[in-house]
Backbone as a ProteinNet text record, in pm:
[ID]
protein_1_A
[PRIMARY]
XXXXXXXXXXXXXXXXXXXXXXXXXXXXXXXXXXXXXXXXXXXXXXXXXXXXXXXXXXXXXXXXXXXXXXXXXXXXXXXXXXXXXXXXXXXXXXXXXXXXXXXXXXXXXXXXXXXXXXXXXXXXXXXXXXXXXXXXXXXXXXXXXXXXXXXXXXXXXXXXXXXXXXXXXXXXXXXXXXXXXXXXXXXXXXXXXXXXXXXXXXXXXXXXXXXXXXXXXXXXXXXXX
[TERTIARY]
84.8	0	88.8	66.3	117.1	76.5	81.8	25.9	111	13.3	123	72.3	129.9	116.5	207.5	146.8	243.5	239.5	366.6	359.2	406.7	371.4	401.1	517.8	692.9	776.1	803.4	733.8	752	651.8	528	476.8	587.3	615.5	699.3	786.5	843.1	985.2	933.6	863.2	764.8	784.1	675.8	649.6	737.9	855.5	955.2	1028.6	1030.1	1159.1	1013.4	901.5	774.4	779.1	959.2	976.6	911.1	812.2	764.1	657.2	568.7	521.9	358.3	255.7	155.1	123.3	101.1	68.6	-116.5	-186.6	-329.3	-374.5	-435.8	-461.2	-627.4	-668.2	-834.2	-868.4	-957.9	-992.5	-1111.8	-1086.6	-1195.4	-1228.7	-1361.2	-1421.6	-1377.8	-1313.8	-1321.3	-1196.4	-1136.2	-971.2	-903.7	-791.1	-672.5	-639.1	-635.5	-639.6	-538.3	-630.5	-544.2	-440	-311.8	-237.1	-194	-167.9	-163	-32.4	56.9	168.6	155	184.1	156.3	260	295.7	392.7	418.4	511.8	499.9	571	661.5	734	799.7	813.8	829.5	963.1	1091.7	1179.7	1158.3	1084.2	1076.3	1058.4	920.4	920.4	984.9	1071.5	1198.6	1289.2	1298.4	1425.8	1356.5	1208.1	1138.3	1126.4	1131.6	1134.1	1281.4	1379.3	1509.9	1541.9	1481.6	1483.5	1428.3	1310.1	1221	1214.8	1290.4	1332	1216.4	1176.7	1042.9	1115.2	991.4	1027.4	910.7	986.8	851.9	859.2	723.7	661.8	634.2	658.8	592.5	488.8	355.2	294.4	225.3	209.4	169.7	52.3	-42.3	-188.7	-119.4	-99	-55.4	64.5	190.4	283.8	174.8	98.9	-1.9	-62.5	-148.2	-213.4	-175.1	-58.9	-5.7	98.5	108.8	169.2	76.2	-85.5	-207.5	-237.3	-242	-279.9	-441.4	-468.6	-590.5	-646	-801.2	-868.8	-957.8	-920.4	-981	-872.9	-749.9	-618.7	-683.3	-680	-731.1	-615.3	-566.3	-442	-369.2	-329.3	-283.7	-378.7	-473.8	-607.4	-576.4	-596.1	-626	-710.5	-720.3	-782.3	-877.9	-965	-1024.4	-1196.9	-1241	-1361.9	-1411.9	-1566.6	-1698.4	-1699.4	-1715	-1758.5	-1896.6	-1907.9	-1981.2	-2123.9	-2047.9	-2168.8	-2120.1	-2238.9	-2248.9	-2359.8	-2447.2	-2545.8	-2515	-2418.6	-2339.7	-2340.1	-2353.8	-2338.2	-2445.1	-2410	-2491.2	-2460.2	-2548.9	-2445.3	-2553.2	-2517.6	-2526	-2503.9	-2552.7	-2502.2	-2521.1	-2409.4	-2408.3	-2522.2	-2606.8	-2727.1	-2658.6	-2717.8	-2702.3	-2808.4	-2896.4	-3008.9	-3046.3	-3070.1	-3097.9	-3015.8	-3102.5	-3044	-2993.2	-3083.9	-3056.5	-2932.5	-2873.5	-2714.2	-2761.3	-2772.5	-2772.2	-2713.1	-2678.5	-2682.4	-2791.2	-2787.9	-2918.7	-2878.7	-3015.5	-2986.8	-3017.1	-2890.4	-2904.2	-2872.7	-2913.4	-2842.2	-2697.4	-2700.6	-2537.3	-2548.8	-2630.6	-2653.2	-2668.4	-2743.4	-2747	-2632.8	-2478.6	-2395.2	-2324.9	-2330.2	-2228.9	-2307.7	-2422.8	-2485.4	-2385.8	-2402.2	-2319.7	-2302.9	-2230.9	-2255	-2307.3	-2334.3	-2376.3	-2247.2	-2243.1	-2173.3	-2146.7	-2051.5	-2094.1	-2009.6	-2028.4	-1990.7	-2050.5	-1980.1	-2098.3	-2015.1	-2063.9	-2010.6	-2026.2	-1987.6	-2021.1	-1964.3	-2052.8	-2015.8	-2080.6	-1966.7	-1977.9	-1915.2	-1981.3	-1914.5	-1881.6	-1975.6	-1967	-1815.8	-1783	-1670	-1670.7	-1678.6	-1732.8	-1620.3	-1613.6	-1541.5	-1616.3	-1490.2	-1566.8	-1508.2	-1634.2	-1565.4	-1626.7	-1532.7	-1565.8	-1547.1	-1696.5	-1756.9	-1725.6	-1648.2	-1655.7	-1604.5	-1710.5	-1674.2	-1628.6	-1506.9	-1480.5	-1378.9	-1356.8	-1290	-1348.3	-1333.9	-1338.7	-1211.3	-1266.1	-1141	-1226	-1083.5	-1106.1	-1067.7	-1117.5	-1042.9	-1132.8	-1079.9	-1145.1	-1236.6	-1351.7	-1463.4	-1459.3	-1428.7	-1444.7	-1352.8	-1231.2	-1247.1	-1301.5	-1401	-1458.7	-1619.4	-1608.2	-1734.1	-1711.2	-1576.7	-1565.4	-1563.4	-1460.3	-1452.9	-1575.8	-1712.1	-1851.8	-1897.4	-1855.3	-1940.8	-1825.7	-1701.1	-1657.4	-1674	-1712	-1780.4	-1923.3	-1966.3	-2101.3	-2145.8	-1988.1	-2002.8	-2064.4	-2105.8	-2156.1	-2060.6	-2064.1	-1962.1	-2063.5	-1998	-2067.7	-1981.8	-1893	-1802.7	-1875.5	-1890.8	-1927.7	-1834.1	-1815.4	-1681.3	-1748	-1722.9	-1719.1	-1641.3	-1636.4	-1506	-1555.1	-1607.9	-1599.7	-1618.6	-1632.5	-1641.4	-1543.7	-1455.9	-1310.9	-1380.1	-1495.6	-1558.5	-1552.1	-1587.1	-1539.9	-1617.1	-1768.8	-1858	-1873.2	-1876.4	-1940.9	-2022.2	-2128.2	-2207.7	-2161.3	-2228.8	-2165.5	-2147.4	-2230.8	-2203.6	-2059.6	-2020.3	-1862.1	-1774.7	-1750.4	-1612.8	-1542.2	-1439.5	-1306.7	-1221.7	-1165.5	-1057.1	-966	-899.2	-805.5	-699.7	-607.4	-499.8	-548.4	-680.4	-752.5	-856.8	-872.3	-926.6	-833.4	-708.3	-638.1	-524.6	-528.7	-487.5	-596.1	-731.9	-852.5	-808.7	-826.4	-783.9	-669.9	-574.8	-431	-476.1	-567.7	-560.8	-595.5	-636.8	-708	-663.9	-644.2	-648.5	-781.1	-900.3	-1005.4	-1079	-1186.6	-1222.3	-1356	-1398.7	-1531.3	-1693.2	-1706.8	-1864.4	-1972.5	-2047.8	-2150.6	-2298.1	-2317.7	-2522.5	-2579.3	-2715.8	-2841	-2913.7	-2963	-3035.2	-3162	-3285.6	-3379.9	-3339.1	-3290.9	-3237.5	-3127.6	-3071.1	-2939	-2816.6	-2738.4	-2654.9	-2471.9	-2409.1	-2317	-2176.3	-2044.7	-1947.6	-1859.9	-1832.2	-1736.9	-1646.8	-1509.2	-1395.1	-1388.6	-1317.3	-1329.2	-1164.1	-1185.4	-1081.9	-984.1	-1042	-997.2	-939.3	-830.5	-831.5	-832	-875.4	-963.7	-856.3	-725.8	-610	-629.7	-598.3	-653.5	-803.9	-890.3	-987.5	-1009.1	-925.9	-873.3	-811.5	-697.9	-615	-676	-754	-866.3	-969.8	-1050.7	-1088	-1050.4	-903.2	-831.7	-828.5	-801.6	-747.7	-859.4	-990	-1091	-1143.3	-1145.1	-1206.6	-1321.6	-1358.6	-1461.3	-1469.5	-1538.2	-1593.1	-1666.8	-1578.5	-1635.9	-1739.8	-1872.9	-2006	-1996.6
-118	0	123.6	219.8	315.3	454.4	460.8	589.9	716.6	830.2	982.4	1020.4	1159.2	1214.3	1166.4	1176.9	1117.7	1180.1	1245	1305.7	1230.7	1283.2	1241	1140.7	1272.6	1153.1	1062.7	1043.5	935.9	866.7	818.3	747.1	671.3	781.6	683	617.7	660.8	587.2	447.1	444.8	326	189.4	272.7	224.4	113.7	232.3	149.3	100	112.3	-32.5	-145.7	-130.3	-242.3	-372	-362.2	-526.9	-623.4	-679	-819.1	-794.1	-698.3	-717.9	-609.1	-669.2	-631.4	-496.1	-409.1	-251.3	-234.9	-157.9	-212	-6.1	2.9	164.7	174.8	196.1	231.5	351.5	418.4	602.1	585.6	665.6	720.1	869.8	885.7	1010.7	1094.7	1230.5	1326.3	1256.5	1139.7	1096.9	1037.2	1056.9	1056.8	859.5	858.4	710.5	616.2	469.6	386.2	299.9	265.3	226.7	140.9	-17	-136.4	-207.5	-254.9	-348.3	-492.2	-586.4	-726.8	-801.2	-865.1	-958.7	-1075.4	-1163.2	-1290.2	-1302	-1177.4	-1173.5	-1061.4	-1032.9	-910.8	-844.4	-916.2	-895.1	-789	-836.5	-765.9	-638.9	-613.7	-471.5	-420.5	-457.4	-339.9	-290.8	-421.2	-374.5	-265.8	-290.5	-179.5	-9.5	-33.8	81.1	173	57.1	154.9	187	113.2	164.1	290.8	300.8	426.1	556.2	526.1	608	693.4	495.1	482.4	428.4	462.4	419.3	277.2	161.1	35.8	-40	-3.5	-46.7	-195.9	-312.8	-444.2	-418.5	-493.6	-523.1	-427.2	-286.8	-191	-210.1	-243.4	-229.4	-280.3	-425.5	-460.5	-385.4	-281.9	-198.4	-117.4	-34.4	73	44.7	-66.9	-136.3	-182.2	-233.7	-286.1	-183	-54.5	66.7	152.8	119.8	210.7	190.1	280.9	245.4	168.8	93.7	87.1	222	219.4	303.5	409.8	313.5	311.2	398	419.8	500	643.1	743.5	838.1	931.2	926.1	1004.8	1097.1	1061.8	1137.6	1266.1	1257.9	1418	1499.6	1596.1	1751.2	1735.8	1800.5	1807	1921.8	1953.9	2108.3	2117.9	2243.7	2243.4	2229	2179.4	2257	2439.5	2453.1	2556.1	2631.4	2737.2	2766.9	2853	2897.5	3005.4	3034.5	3102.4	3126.7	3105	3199.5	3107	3035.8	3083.9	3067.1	2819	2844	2678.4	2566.2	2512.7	2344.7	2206.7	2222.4	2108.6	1960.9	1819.3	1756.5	1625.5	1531.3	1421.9	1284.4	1227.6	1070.6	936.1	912.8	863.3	688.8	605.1	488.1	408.1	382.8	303	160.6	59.6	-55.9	-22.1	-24.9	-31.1	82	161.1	346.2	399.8	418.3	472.8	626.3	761.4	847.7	975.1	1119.8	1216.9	1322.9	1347.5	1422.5	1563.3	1653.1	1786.4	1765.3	1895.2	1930.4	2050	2165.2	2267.1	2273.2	2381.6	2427.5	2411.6	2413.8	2422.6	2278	2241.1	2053.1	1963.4	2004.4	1971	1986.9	2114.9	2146.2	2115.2	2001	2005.4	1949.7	1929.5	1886.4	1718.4	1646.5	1522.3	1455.5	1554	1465.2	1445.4	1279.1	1223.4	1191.4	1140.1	1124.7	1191.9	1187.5	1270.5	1289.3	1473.2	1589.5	1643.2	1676	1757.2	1920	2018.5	2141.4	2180.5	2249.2	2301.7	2421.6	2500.5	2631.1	2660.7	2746.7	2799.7	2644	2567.5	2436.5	2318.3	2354.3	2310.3	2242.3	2135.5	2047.5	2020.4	2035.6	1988.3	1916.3	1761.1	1669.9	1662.2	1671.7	1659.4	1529.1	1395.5	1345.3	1405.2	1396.1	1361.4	1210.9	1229.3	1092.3	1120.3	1096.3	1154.9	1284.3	1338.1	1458.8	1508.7	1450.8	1498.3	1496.4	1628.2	1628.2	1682.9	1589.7	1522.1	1567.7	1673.4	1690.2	1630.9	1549.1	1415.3	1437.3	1361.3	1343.3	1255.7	1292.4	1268.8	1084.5	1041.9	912	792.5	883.1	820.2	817.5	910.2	957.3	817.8	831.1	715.8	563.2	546	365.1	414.4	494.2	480.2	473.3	503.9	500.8	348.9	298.8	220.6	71.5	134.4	21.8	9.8	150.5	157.2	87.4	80.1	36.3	-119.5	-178.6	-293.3	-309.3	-244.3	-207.7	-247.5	-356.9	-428.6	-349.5	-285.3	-233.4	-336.8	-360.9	-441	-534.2	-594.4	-690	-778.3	-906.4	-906.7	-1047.8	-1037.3	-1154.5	-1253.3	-1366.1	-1421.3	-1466.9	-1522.7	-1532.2	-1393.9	-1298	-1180.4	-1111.4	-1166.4	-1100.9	-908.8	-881.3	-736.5	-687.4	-609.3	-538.8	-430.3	-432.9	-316.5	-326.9	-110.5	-21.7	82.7	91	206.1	298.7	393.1	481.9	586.5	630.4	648.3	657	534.5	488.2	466.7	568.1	576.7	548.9	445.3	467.6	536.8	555.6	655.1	660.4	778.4	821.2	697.4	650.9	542.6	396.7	386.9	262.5	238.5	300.7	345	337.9	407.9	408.9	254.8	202.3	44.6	-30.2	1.9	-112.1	-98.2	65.4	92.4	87.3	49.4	1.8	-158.2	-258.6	-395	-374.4	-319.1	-336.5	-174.8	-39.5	106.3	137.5	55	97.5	193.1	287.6	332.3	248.3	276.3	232.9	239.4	140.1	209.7	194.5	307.2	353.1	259.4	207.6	156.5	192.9	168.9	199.7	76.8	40.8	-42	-3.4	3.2	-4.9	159.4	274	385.8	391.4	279.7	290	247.4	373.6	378.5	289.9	193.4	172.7	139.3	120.5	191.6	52.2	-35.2	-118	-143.8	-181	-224.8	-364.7	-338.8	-481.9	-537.3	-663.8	-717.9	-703.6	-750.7	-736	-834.8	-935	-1026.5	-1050.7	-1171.9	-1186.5	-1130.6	-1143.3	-1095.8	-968.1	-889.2	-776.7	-673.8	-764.2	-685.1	-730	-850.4	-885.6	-770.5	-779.8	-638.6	-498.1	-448.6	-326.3	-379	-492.5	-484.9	-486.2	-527.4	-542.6	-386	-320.2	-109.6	-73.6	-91.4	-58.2	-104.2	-203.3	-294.1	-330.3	-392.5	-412.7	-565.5	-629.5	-805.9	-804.5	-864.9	-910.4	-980.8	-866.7	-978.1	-1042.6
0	0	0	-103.9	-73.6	-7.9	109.1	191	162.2	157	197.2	69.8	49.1	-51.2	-170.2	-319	-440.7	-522.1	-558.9	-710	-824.8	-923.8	-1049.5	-1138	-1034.3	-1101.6	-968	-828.1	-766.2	-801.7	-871.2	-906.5	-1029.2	-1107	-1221.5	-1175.7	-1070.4	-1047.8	-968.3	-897.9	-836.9	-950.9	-1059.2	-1165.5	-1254.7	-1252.3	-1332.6	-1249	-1106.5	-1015.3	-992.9	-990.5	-917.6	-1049.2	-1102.7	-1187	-1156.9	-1201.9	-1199.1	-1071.7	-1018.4	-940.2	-1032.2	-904.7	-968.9	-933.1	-967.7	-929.5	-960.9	-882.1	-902.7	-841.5	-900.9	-901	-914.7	-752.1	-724	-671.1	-875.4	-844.2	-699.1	-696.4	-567.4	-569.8	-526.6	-572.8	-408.5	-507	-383.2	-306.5	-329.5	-265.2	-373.6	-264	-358.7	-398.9	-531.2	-544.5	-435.5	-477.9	-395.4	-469.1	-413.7	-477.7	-405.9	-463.3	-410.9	-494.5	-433	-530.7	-457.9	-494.7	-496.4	-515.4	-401.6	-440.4	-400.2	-399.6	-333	-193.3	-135.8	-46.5	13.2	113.6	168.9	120.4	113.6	33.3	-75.4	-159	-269.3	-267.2	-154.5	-113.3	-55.6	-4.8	76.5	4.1	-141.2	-261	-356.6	-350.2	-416.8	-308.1	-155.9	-161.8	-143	-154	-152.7	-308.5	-429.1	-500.6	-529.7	-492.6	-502.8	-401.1	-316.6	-199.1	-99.4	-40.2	-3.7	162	246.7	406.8	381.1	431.3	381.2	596.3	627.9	690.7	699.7	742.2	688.1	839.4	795.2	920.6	975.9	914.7	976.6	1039	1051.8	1127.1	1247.3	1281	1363.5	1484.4	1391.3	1438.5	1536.3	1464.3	1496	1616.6	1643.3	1724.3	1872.6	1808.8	1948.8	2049.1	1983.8	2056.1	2098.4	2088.6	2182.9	2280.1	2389.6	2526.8	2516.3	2642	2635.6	2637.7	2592	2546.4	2715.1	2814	2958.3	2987.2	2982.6	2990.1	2981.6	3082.6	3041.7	3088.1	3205	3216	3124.1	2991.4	2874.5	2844.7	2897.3	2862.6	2968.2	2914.2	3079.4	3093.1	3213.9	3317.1	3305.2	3185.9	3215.8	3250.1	3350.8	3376.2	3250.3	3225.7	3120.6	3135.2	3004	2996.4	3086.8	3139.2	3231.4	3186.8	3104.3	3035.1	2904.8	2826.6	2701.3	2617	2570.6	2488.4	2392	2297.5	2176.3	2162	2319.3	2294.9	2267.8	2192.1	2143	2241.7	2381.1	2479.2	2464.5	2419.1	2451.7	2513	2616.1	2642.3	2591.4	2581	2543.5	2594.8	2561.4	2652.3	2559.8	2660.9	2655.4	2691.9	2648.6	2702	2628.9	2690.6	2629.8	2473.6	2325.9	2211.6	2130.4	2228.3	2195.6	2261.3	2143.9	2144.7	2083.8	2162.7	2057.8	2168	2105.2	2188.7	2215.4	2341.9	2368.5	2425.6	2412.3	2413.8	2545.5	2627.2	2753.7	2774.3	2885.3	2911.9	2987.4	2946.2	3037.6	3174.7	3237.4	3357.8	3424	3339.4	3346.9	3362	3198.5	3200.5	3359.2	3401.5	3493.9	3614	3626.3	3766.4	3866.4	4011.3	4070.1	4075.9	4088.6	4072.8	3943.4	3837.7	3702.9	3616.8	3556	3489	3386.7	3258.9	3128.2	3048.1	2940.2	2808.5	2729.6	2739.1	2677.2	2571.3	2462.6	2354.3	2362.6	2343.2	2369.3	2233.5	2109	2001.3	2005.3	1976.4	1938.7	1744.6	1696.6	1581.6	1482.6	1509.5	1376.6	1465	1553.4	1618.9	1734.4	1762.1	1880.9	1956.1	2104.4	2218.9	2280.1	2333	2430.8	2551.5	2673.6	2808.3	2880.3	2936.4	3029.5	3156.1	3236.6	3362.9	3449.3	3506.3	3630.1	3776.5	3844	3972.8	4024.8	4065	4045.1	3976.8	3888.4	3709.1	3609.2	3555.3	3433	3309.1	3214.3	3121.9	2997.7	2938.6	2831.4	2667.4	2592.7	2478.8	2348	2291.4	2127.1	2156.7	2132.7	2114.8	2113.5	2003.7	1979.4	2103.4	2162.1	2275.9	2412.6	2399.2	2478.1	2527	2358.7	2375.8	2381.2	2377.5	2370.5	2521.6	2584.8	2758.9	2797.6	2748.8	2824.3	2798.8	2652.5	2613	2749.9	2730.9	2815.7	3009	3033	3139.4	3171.7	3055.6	3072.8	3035.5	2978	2965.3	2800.3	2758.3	2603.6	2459.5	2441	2308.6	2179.1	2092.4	1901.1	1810.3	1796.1	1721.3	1689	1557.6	1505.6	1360.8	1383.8	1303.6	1211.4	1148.9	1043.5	953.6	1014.8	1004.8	856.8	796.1	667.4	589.2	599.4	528.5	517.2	628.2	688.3	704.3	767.3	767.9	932.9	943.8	1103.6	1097.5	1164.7	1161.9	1298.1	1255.2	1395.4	1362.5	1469	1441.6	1413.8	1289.6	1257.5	1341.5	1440.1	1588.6	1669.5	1626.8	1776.4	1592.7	1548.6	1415.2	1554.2	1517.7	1588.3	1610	1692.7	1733.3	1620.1	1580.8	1480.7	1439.3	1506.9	1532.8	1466.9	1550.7	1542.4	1430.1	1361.9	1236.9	1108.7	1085.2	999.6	1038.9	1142.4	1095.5	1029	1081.1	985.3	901.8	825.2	684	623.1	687	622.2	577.1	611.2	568	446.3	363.9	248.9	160.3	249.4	151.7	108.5	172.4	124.7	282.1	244	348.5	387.2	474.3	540.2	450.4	409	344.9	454.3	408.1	547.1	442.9	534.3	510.2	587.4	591	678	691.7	796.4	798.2	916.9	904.1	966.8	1047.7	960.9	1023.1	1099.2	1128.3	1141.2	1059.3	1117.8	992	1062.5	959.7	1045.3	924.8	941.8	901.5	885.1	769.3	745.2	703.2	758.6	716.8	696.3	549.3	451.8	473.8	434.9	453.4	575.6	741	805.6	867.1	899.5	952.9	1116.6	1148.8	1248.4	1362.1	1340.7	1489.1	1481.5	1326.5	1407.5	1416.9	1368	1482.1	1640.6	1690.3	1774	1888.2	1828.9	1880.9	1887.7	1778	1793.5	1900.7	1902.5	2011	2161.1	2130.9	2266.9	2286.5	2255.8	2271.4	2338.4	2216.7	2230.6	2377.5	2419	2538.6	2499.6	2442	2330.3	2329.5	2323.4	2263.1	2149.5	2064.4	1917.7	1886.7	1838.6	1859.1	1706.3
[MASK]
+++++++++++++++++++++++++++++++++++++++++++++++++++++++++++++++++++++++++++++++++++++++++++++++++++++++++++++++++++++++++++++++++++++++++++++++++++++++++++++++++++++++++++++++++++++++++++++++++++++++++++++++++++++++++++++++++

């Protein structure tokens, strides 16, 4: 797979050292194509990328994966209050109920009650900040890890994996965290196609093999339904 940005004469030069190997080029609308070489052995690609004056990764999803803290790890976030006031804000919380996964509108005043818990989004100006609530911290993080830490607080598995499909779906809801997302998408260079089913909408990575949605679910804290 070739990741990063590519110009013109590093495509050619690719081109003309990728001797005897298969090169496979998938347009994509609105991204930048995917580019796949094929071979019978890892060898080959390392002589192809010192030819081409390429950094070659073997194994990457797996590299990626197994250097993420668990996802329960929260320490790495500050420490900052909720916002206190402002009308300017859009605040809602993460609700979890039986099958209903959705976010709900709350006030500012609500967010900041005493003793209330959770994770709340606060968008201002098209621009969303997320704060976990637990006990008496609050933790400010990216959103998407914001919500596996609830869903793993709550005991709540989304992962669904398919061993003959080699596929790995999540509500479109819980997108994975940044890290854990771009290893799915390193197995294959393809992105996630979104469906709907019965109004819900949910987000699949193809060609995943079973260790590592394994390992994503290990980060995640997650059980593979």
């Amino acid at each position: 797979m070739l990741c990063g940005a590519r110009s013109l004469p590093l495509l050619e030069r690719i081109e003309a050292s990728a001797k005897g190997m298969r090169i496979e080029r998938i347009p994509l609308l609105d991204c930048p194509d995917i580019i796949r070489i094929q071979s019978a052995n890892t060898q080959a690609f390392e002589e192809l990328a010192q030819r081409g004056d390429l950094l070659c990764q073997p194994d990457t999803p797996e590299a990626i994966l197994s250097r993420l803290p668990f996802i329960t790890r929260l320490d790495p976030w500050p420490r900052e209050a909720l916002p206190a006031g402002g009308k300017e804000w859009d605040v809602q919380q993460l609700t979890i109920e039986r099958k209903a996964m959705k976010w709900k509108s709350v006030t500012i005043q609500e967010a900041n009650a005493p003793r209330t818990e959770g994770l709340f989004r606060f968008t201002r100006f098209q621009t969303p900040e997320y704060f976990l609530r637990e006990g008496r911290e609050t933790i400010k993080l990216p959103g998407a890890i914001g919500k596996y830490y609830v869903l793993s607080r709550r005991k709540r598995s989304v992962l669904r994996y398919s061993r003959q499909g080699e596929s790995l779906s999540v509500p479109a809801l819980f997108r994975p965290p940044l890290l854990v997302e771009r290893a799915l998408i390193l197995c294959s260079g393809m992105l996630p196609s979104l469906s709907v089913s019965y109004g819900r909408s949910r987000l699949t990575y193809r060609d995943i093999p079973e260790e590592i949605a394994g390992m994503a679910a290990e980060v995640l804290r997650q059980k593979l339904l």
